[in-house]
VEXZAKE-148659 format. One record per residue (C-alpha): x, y, z. Coordinates in Angstrom, 2 decimals, padded with zeros to 5 digits. Example, Ala and Ser with C-alpha at 12.3 -4.5 7.8 and 13.67 -1.06 7.14 Angstrom:
<bapas>
+---------+---------+---------+
|      xx |      yy |      zz |
+---------+---------+---------+
|  012.30 | -004.50 |  007.80 |
|  013.67 | -001.06 |  007.14 |
+---------+---------+---------+
</bapas>
This chain:
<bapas>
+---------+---------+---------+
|      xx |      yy |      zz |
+---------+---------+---------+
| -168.85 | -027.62 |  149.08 |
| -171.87 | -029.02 |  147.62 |
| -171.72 | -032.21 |  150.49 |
| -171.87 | -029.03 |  153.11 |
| -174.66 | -027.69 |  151.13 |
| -176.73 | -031.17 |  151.55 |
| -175.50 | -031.58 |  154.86 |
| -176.77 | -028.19 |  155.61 |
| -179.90 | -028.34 |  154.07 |
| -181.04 | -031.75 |  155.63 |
| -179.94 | -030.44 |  159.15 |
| -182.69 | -027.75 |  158.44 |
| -185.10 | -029.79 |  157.50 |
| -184.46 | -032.20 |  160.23 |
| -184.92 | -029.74 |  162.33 |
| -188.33 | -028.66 |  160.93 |
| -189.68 | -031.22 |  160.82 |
| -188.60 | -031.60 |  164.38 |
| -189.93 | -028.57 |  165.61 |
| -193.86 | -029.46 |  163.63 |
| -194.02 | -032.98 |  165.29 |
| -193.27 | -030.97 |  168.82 |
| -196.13 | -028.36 |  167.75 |
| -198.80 | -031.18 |  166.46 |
| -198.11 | -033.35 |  169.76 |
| -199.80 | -030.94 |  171.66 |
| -202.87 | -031.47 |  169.76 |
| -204.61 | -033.86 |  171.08 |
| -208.69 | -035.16 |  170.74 |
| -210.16 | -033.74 |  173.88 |
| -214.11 | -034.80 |  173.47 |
| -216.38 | -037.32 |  171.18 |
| -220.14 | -037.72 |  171.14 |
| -220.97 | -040.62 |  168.71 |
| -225.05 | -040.21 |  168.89 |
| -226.39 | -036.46 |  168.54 |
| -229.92 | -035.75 |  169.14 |
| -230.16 | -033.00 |  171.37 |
| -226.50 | -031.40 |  171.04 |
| -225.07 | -028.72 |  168.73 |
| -226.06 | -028.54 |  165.43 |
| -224.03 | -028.20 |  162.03 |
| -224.68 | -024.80 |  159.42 |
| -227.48 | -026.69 |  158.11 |
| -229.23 | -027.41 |  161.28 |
| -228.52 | -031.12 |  161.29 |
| -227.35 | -033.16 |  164.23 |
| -224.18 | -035.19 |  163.59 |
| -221.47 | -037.18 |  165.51 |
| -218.46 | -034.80 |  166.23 |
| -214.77 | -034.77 |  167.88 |
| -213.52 | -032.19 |  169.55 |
| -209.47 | -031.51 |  169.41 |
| -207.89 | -029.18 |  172.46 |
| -204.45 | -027.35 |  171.59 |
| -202.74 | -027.66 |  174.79 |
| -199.79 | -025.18 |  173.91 |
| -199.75 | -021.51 |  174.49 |
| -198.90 | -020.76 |  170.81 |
| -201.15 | -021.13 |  167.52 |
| -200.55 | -024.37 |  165.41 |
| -202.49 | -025.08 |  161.87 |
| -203.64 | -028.48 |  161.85 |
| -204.78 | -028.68 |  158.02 |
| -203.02 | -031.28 |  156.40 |
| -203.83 | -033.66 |  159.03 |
| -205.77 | -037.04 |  159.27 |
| -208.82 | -038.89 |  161.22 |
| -209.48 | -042.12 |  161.01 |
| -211.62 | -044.92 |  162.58 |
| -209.86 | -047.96 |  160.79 |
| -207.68 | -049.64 |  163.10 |
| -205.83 | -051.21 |  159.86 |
| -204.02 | -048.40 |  159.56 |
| -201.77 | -049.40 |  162.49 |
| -200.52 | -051.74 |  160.37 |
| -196.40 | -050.56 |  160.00 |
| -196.21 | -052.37 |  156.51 |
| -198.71 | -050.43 |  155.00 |
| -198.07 | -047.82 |  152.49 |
| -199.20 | -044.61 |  152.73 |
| -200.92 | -044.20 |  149.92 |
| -203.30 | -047.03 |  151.53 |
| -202.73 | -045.48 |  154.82 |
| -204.09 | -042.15 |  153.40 |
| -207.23 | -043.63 |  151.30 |
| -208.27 | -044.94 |  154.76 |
| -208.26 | -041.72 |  156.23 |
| -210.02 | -038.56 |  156.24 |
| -207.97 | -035.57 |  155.80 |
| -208.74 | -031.65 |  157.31 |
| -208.98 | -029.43 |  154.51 |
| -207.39 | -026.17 |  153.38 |
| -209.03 | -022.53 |  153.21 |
| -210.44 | -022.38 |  156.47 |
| -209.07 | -020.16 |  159.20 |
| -210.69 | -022.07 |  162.50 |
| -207.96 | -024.65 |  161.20 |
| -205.50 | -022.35 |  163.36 |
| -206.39 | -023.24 |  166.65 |
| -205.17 | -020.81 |  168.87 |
| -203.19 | -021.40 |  172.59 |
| -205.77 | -023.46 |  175.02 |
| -208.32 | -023.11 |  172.23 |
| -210.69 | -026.14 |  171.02 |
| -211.98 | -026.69 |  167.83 |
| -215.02 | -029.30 |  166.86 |
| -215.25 | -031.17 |  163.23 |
| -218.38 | -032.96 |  162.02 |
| -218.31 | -036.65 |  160.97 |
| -220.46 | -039.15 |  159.05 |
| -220.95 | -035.97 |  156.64 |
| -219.24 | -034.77 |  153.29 |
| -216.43 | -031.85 |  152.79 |
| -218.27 | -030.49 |  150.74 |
| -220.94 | -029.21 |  153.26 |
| -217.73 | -027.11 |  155.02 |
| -214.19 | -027.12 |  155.93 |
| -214.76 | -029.01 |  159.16 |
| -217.21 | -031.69 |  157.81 |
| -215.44 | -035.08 |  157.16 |
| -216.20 | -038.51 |  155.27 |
| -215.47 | -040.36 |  158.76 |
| -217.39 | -043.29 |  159.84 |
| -218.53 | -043.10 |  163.37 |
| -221.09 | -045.96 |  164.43 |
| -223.56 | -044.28 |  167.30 |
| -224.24 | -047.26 |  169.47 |
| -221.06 | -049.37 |  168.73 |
| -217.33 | -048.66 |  170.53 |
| -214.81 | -047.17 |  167.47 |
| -211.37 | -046.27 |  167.35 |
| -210.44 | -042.65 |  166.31 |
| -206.87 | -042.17 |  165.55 |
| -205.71 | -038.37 |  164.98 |
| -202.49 | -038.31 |  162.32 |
| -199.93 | -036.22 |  161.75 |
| -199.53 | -034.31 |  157.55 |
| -197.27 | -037.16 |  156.80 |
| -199.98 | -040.19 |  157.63 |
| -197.30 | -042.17 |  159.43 |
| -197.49 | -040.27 |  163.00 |
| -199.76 | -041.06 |  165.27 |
| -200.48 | -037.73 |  167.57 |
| -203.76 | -039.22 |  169.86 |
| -205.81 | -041.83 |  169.60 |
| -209.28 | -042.99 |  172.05 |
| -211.35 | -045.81 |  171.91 |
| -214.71 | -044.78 |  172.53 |
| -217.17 | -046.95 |  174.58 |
| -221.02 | -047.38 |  173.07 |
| -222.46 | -044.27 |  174.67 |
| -226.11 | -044.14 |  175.01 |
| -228.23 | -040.41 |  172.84 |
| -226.45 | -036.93 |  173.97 |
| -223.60 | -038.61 |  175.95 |
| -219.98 | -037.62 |  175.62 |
| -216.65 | -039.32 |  175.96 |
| -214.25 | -036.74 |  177.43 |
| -210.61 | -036.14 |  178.86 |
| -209.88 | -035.04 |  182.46 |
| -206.22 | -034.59 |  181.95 |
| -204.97 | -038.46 |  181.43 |
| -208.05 | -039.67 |  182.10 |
| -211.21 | -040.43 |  180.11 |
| -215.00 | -040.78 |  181.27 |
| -218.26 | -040.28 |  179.85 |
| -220.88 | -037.00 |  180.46 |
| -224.15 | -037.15 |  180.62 |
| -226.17 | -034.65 |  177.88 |
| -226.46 | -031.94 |  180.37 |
| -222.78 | -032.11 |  181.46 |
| -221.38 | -032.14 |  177.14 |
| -219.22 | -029.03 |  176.56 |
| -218.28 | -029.19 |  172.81 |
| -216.04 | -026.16 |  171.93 |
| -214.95 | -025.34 |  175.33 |
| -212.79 | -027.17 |  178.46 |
| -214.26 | -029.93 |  180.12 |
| -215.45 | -030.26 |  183.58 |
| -215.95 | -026.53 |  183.68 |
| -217.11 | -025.38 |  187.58 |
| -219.37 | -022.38 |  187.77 |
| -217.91 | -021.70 |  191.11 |
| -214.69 | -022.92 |  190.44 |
| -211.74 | -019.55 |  191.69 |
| -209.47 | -018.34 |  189.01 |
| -206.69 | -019.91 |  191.03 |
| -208.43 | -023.10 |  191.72 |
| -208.46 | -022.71 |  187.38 |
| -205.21 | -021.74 |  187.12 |
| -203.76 | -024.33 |  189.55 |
| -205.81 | -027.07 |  186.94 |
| -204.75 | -026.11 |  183.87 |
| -201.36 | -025.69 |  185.11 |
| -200.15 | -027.92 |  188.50 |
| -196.49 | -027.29 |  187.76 |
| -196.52 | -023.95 |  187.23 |
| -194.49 | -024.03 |  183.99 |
| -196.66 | -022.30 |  181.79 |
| -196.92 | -018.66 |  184.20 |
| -193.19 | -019.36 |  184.52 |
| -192.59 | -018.77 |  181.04 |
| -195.25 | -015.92 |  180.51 |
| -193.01 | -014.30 |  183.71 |
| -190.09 | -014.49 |  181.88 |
| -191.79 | -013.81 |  178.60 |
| -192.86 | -010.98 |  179.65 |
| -189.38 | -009.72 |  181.46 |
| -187.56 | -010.53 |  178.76 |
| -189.60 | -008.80 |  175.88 |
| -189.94 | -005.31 |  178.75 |
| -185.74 | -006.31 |  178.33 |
| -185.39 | -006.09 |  174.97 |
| -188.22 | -003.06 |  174.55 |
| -185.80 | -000.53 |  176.72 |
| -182.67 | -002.05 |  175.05 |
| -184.04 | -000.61 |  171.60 |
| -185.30 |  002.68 |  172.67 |
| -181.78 |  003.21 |  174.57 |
| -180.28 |  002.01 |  171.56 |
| -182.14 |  004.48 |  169.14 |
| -182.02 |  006.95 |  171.86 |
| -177.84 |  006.98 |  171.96 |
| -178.07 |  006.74 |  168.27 |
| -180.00 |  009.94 |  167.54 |
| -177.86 |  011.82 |  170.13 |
| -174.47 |  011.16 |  168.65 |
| -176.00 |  012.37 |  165.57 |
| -177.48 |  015.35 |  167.29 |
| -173.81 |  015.86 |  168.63 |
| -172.43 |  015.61 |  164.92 |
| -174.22 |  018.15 |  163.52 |
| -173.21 |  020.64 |  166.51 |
| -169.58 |  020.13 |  165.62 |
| -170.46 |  020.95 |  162.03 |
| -172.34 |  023.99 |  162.73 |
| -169.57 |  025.27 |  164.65 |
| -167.00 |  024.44 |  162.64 |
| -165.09 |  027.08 |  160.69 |
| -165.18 |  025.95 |  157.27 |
| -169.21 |  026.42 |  157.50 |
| -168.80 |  030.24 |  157.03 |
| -168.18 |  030.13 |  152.90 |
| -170.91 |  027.79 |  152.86 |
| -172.91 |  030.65 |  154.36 |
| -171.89 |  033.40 |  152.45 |
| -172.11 |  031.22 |  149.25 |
| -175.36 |  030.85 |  150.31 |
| -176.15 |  034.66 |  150.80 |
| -174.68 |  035.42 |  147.60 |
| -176.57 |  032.36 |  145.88 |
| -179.94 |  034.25 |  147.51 |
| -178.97 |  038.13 |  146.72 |
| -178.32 |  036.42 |  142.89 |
| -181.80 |  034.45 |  142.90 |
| -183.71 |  037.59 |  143.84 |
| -181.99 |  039.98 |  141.39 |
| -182.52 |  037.12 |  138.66 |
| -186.33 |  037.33 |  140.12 |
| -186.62 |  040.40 |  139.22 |
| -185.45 |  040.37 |  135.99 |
| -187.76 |  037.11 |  135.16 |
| -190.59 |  039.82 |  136.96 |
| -190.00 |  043.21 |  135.64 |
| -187.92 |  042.25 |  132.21 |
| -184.92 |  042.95 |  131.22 |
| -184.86 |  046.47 |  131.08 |
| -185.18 |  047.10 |  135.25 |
| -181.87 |  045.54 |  135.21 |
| -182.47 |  043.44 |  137.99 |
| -182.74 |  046.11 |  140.03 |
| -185.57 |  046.51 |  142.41 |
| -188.36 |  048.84 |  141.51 |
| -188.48 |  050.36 |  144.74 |
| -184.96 |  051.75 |  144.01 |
| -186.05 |  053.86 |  141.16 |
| -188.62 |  055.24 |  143.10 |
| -186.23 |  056.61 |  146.10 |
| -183.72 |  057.96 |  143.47 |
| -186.40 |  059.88 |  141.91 |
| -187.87 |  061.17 |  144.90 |
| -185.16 |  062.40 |  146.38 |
| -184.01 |  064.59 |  143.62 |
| -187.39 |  065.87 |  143.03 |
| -186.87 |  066.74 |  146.96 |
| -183.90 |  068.64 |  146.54 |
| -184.98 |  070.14 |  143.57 |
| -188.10 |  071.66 |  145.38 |
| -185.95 |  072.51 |  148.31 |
| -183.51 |  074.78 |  145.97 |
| -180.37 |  072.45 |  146.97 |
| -177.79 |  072.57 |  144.69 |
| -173.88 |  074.27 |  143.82 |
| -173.52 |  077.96 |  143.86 |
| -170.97 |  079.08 |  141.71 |
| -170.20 |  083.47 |  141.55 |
| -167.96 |  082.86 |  138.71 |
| -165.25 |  085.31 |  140.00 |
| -161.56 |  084.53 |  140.62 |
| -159.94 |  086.66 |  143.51 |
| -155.27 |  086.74 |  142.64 |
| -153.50 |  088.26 |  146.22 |
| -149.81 |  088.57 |  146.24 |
| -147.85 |  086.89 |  148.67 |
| -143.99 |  087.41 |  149.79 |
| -141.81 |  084.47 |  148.62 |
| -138.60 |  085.41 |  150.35 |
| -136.65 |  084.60 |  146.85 |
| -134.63 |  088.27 |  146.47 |
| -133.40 |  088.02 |  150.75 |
| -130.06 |  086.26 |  149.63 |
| -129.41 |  089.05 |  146.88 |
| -130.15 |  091.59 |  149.66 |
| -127.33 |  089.99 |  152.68 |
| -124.81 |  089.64 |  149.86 |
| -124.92 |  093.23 |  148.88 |
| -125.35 |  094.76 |  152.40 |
| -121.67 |  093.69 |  153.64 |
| -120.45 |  094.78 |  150.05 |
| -116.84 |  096.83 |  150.01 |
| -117.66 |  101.05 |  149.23 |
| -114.11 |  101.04 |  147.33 |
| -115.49 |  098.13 |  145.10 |
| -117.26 |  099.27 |  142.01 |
| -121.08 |  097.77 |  142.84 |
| -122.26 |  095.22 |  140.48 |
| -125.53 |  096.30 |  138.45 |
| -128.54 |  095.26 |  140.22 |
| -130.53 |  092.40 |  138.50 |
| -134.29 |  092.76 |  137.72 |
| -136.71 |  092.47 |  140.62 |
| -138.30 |  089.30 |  140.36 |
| -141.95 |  089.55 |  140.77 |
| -143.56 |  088.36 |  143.50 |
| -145.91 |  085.16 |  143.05 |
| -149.45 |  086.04 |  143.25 |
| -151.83 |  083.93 |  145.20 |
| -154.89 |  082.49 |  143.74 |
| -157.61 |  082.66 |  146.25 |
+---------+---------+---------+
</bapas>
């Protein structure tokens, strides 16, 4: 397990290390002027040699960390790096130009001292002599570019036109933009320069296709997401089990607003509503103003009513023999009166 761990681990740094050498390759030194008199000038006004690096990429790369040099010693393979390094002159942290945008250019200041700014360096450049600059990678052993610049005479520049190199006359030095710039050059006549294969609109094209792709692929995907939910919570709506819930919930409301009331009006209304008390009372003071109320006369009326109890006793003596002595009749039996 742990031999997969280190196998993993230096795959991934392979990899990125990989991936940084194919981002600092396409920084390259794009434009050198070795004697300034009449060019730009530096924060403090003064006129010094400078290089000018061109990212050729379409993406951002930070190039602090890196190394110029003009010692051609350091080509040496047997030497350290350590020495390597202490005959170089490293770009600096802190400074956010060091992120040099897609097609962007950037422009450091030698024969100077870091501490006048980020993109000052300690590098030697002679002004009338040739010199070798070499452009390193963080590590000090990768070389990215390299250019050996000719003697140029005051104000002239040594430049790149694609593979090639020449020198500008002062009027003609572009520090901090593309070389060779036309004023009446066409924006396809620019486009078909900067890129003759057509590789780089190919992959904006499908950059942008591809990104438009995966834009509608999230909103559908959001979009089905929030209607199956939508669709959930219509089945559970309509569901039966959903009508306790709802008269739990009207009972847990009628019991909050009577215990409202009682929190309101004390404990002696009860809980019940004021208004209540009010219609009771006004109603019987209603009926008591309107004379409505039970009449009773006091008087009980008693009406007597045929039963039919003495017809038996009267069939059984009407077929009664005359030679027969006749029984003694029995006591009437009084009728039942009828309350009324």
């Amino acid at each position: 397990m742990i031999q997969f761990r280190l196998l993993l681990s230096g795959l991934l740094l392979t990899s990125a290390m990989t991936m940084s050498g194919q981002g600092a390759r396409n920084i390259r030194i794009n434009e050198v002027l070795t004697n300034n008199t009449a060019s730009i000038v530096d924060e403090y006004g003064n006129r010094e040699a400078w290089i000018e690096l061109e990212n050729t990429s379409f993406t951002t790369y930070n190039i602090r960390g890196m190394y110029f040099t003009t010692d051609p010693s350091v080509l040496d393979p047997k030497m350290s790096v350590p020495e390597r390094i202490k005959r170089m002159s490293v770009i600096p942290n802190g400074d956010p130009r060091t992120q040099i945008g897609g097609r962007q250019h950037l422009v450091f200041f030698g024969n100077s001292h870091p501490a006048q700014g980020k993109l000052h360096l300690s590098l030697a450049i002679p002004m009338s002599e040739p010199v070798w600059i070499g452009f390193y990678n963080g590590n000090a052993v990768e070389l990215i570019d390299s250019v050996t610049v000719p003697a140029l005479a005051a104000d002239q520049s040594y430049a790149r036109h694609g593979n090639q190199w020449s020198v500008k006359s002062a009027e003609n030095v572009t520090p901090g933009i593309e070389n060779f710039i036309k004023t009446d050059e066409t924006k396809d006549a620019k486009l078909k320069r900067e890129d003759p294969h057509g590789f780089g609109i190919t992959l904006l094209a499908m950059g942008i296709v591809f990104f438009c792709l995966a834009v509608l692929f999230v909103f559908f995907w959001l979009f089905g997401l929030l209607m199956r939910h939508l669709d959930t919570a219509k089945k559970v709506v309509n569901a039966q089990p959903i009508k306790p819930i709802t008269k739990t919930v009207e009972v847990t409301h009628d019991i909050a607003h009577a215990t409202g009331n009682i929190l309101q009006d004390g404990l002696k209304t009860k809980g019940i509503d004021k208004e209540v008390y009010i219609a009771v009372i006004s109603m019987a003071l209603k009926q008591y103003q309107d004379d409505v109320h039970d009449v009773e006369s006091g008087i009980i009326t008693i009406k007597t009513r045929q039963t039919g109890w003495s017809d038996e006793y009267s069939q059984m003596t009407h077929f009664h023999d005359p030679l027969q002595p006749q029984m003694p009749q029995g006591p009437k039996i009084p009728t039942t009166p009828e309350l009324k």
